[in-house]
VOPANU-704173 format. One line per 8 residues: number of its first residue (from 1); for each residue x, y, z of C-alpha. Coordinates in Angstrom, 2 decimals, always signed. Example, Ala and Ser with C-alpha at 12.3 -4.5 7.8 and 13.67 -1.06 7.14 Angstrom:
1	+12.30/-4.50/+7.80  +13.67/-1.06/+7.14
***
This chain:
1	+0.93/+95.55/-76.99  -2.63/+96.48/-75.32  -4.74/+98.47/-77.68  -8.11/+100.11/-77.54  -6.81/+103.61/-78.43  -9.43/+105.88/-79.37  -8.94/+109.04/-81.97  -7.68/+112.02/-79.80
9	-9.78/+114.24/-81.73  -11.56/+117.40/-80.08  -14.74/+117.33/-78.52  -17.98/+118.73/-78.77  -18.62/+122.02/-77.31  -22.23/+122.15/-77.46  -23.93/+123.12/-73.91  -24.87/+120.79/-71.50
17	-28.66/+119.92/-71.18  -29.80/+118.46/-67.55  -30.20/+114.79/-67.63  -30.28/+114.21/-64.06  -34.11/+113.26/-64.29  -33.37/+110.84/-66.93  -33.64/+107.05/-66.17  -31.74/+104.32/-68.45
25	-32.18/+100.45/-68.04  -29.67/+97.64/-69.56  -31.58/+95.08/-71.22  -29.08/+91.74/-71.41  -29.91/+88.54/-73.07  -26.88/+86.35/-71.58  -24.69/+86.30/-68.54  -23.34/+82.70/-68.38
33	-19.68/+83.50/-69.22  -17.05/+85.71/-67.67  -17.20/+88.32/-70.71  -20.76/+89.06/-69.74  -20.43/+89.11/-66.24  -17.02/+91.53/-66.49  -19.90/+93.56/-68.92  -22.16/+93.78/-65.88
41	-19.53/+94.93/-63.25  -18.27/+97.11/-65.75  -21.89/+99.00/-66.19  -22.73/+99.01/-62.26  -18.86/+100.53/-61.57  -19.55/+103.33/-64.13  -23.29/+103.57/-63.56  -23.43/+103.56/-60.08
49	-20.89/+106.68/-60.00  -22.71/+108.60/-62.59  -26.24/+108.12/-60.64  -24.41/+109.64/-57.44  -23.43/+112.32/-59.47  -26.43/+113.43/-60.42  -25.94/+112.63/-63.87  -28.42/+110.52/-64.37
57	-31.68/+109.81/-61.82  -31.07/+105.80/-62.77  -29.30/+102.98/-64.47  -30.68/+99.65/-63.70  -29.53/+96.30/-65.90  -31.81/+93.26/-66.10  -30.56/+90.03/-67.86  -33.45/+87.39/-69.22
65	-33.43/+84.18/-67.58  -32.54/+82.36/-70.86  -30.67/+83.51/-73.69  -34.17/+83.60/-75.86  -35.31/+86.48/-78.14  -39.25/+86.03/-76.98  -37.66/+86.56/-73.34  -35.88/+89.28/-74.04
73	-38.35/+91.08/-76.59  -41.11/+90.58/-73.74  -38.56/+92.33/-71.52  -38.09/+95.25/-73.34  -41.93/+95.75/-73.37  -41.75/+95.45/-69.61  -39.40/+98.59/-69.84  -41.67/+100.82/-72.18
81	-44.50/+100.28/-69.63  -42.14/+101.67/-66.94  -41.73/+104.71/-68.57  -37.56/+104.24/-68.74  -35.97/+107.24/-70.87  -33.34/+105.23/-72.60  -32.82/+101.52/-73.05  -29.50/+100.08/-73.82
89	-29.61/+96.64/-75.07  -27.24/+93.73/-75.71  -29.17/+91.64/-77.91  -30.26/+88.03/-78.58  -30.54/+88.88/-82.28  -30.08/+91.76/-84.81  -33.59/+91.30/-86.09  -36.14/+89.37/-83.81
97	-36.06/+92.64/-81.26  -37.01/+94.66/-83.93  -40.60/+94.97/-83.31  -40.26/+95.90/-79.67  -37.00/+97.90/-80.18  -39.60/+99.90/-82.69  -42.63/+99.93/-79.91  -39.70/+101.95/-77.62
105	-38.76/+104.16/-80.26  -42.43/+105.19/-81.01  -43.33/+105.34/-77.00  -40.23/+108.15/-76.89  -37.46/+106.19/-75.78  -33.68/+106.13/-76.86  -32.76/+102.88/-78.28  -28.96/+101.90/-78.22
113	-28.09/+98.79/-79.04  -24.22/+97.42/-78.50  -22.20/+94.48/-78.84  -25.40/+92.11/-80.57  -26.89/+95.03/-81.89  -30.28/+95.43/-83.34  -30.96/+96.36/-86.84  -33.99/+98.57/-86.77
121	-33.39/+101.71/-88.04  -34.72/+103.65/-84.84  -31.71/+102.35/-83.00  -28.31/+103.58/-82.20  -25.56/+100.64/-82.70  -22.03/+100.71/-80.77  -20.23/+98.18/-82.06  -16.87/+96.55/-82.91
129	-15.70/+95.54/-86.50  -16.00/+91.94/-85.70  -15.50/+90.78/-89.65  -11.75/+92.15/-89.24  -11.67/+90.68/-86.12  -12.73/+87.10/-87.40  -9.95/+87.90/-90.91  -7.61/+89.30/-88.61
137	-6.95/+86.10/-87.09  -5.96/+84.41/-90.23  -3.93/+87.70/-91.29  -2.19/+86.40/-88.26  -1.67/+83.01/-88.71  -0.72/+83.45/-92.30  +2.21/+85.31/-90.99  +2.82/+82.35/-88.61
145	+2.24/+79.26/-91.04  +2.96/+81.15/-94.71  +2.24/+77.18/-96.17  -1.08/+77.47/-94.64  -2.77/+74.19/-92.81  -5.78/+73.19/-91.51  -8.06/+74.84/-88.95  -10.92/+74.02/-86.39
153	-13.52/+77.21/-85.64  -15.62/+77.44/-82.73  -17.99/+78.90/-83.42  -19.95/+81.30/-80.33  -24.16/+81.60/-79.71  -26.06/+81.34/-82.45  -28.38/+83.29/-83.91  -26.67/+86.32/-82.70
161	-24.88/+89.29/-84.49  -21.40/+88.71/-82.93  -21.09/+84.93/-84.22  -22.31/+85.71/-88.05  -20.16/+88.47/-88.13  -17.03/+86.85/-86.35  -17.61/+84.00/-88.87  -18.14/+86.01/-91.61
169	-14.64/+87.61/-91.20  -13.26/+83.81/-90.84  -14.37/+83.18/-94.43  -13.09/+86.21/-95.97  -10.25/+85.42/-94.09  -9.49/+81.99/-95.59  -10.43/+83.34/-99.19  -7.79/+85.68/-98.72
177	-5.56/+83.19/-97.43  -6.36/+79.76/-99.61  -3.40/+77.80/-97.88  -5.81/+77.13/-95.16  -8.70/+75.42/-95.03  -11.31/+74.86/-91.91  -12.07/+71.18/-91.40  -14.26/+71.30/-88.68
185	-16.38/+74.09/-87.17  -18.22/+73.75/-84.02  -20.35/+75.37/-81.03  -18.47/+76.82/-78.41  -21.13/+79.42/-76.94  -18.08/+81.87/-75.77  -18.05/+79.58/-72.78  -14.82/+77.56/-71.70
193	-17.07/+74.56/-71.01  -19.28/+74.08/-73.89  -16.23/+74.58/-76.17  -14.02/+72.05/-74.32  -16.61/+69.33/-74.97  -17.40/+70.66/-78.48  -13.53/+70.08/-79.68  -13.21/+67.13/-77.96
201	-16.65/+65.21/-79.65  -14.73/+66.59/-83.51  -11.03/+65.43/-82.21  -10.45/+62.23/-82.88  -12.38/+62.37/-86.38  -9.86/+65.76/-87.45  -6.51/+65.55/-89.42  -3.42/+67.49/-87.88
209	-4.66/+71.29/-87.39  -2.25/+73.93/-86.85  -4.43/+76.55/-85.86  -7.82/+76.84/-83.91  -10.01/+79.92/-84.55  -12.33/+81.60/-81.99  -14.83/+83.71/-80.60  -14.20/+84.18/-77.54
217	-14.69/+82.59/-74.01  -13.56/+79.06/-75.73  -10.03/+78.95/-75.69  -8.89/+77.51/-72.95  -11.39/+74.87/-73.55  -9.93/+74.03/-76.31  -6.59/+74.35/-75.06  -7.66/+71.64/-72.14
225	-9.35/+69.69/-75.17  -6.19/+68.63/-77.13  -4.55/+67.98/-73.98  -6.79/+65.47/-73.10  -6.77/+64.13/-76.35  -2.81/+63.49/-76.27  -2.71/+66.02/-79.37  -0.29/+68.15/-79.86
233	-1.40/+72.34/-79.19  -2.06/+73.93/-82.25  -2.31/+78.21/-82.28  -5.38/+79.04/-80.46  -6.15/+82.44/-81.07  -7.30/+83.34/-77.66  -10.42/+85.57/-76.05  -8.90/+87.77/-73.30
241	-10.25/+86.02/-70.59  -7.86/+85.20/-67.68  -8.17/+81.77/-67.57  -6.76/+82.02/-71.57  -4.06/+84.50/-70.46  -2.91/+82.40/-68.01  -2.67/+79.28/-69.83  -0.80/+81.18/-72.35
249	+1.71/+82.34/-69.72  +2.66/+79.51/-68.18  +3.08/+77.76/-71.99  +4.96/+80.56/-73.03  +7.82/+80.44/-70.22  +7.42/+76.52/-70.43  +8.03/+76.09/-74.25  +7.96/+79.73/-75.75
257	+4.33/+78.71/-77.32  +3.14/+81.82/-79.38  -0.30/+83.10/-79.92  -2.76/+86.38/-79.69  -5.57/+87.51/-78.06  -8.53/+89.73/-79.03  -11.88/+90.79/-78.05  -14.42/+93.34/-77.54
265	-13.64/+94.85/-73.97  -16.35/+94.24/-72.00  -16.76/+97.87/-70.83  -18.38/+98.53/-73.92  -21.86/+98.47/-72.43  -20.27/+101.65/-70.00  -19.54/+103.58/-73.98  -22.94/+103.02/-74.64
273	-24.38/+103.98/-71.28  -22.48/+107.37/-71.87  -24.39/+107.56/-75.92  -27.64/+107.07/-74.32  -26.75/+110.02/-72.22  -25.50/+111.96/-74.71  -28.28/+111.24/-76.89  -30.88/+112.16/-74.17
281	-28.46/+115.22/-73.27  -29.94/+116.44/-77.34  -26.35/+116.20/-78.72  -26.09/+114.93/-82.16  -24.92/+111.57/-82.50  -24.76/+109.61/-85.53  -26.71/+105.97/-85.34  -23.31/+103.71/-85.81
289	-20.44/+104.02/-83.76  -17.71/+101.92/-83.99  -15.26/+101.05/-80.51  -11.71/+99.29/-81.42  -11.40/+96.09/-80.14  -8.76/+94.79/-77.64  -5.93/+92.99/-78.63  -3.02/+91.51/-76.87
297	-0.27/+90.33/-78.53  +3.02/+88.18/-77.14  +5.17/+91.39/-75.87  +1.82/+92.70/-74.11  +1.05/+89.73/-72.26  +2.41/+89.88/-69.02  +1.18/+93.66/-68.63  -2.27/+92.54/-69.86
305	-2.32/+89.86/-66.94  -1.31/+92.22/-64.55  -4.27/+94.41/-65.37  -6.66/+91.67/-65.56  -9.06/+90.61/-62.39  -8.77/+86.88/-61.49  -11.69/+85.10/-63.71  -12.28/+88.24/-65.20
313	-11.63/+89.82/-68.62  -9.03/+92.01/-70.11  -11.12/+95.38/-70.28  -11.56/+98.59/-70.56  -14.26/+101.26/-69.07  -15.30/+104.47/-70.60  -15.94/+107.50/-69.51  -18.41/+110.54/-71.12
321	-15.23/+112.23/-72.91  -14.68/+108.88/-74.28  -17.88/+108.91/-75.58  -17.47/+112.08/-77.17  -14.55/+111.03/-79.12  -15.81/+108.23/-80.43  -18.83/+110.18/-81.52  -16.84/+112.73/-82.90
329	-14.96/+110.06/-84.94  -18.22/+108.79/-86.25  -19.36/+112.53/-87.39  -16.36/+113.23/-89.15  -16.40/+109.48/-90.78  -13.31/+108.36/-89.06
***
């Protein structure tokens, strides 16, 4: 099935403060995959409706030129010099922002970070669990290979919070599952391109492999690796990208090939466009929040295709009671 329930718990009743003066920019590090580029849309769909309300007077995103923490720090800077009220960032890093995440903080300015989020303490942080995301996909394949096997993990950009914590939950996954083992482990930058060419430089150097672990983005690159390759498919946990779903369709009526998907929606960037709002609006919101991830399993495929643009991403957008809940969740520790 297609998940990304959140707690139906009650909201907040506090009154409503004006934030209709109030201007909030999207600082991005990265836009070279579809993921980032569905994250984008996403934000100017929910932004762009919530500026013409008179919600907000502004909601601009900027993404660096290169995926560089220098760039992106220097960007940030740019933003505290033009006086924004709130900046929400996807990060290059969970520390090397620090220092100008901190100049914004003392200048006045709401900091939420989501997706790679920043570690200063200043900061708010929306964020999936993406350690049980990483051991989740061995959970899964130890229920599909109980005598374990050998496994190749792509691994996505480095240096950022996402791939340490993806590959984190990998490890712990394995340790909890010693029948498997990872024999190779390479770059796949959450891109279908730079993963294809990453699996096939390890391929003819690997033993049999029965499943391929993943990020994100790299999939279907892989996928179009071992065909070249004349190798046989192993399970490739897939990244919710439509490409991936596709691929899986078409092997699934062709030869009943199993697998799952799972990511962080990309409208994630709208939940933290609505914290920012909130936090600006003087509600209370705690500094971590966490937003379930997105998982598609083999019964929820074909609806998940149907709801998924061509070269797109399986998503989902938020709206300001969504927010709510998922603040509410965080104050009451759930």
């Amino acid at each position: 099935m297609l998940s990304a329930a959140l707690l139906a718990l009650p909201l907040a009743g506090a009154a409503q403060a004006d934030t209709s003066d109030k201007t909030i920019a999207l600082s991005n590090n990265y836009a070279g995959n579809s993921w980032r580029q569905a994250m984008l849309k996403s934000w100017e769909t929910i932004t762009a409706k919530a500026v013409a309300d008179g919600v907000v007077q502004s909601a601009e995103a900027f993404t660096t030129a290169e995926n560089q923490a220098t760039e992106q720090a220097a960007q940030i800077q740019n933003m505290i010099l033009q006086g924004y009220s709130a900046i929400v960032i996807n990060s290059a890093s969970p520390t090397a922002l620090n220092g100008a995440v901190k100049e914004a903080c003392d200048a006045g300015i709401i900091v939420v970070s989501f997706d790679g989020i920043v570690t200063e303490p200043c900061a708010w942080r929306v964020a999936v669990d993406f350690k049980k995301m990483g051991s989740g996909q061995l959970d899964y394949l130890a229920q599909r290979y109980p005598d374990g096997g050998n496994l190749l993990e792509i691994r996505g950009l480095a240096g950022t919070s996402v791939d340490t914590e993806i590959h984190e939950g990998i490890a712990a996954g394995v340790s909890a599952h010693p029948n498997f083992k990872v024999v190779s482990e390479v770059q796949g930058d959450w891109t279908q391109t730079v993963a294809q060419k990453s699996v096939a430089g390890v391929l003819p150097s690997l033993p049999e492999v029965v499943g391929v672990v993943t990020q994100g983005g790299d999939g279907f690159g892989a996928a179009e690796a071992f065909k070249a390759a004349g190798r046989p498919t192993p399970t490739i946990i897939l990244g919710n990208r439509d490409d991936e779903l596709r691929w899986w369709k078409e092997q699934k009526d062709a030869n009943g090939y199993e697998t799952m998907s799972v990511s962080i929606a990309p409208g994630v960037s709208t939940l933290a466009f609505w914290v920012a709002q909130q936090i600006l609006d003087g509600q209370e919101v705690p500094k971590d929040l966490v937003v379930p991830f997105l998982s598609i399993d083999q019964a929820g495929l074909e609806k998940a295709l149907e709801n998924t643009e061509a070269g797109g991403v399986a998503n989902v957008e938020y709206s300001l009671d969504d927010a709510k809940k998922v603040i509410e969740a965080a104050k009451a520790g759930g």
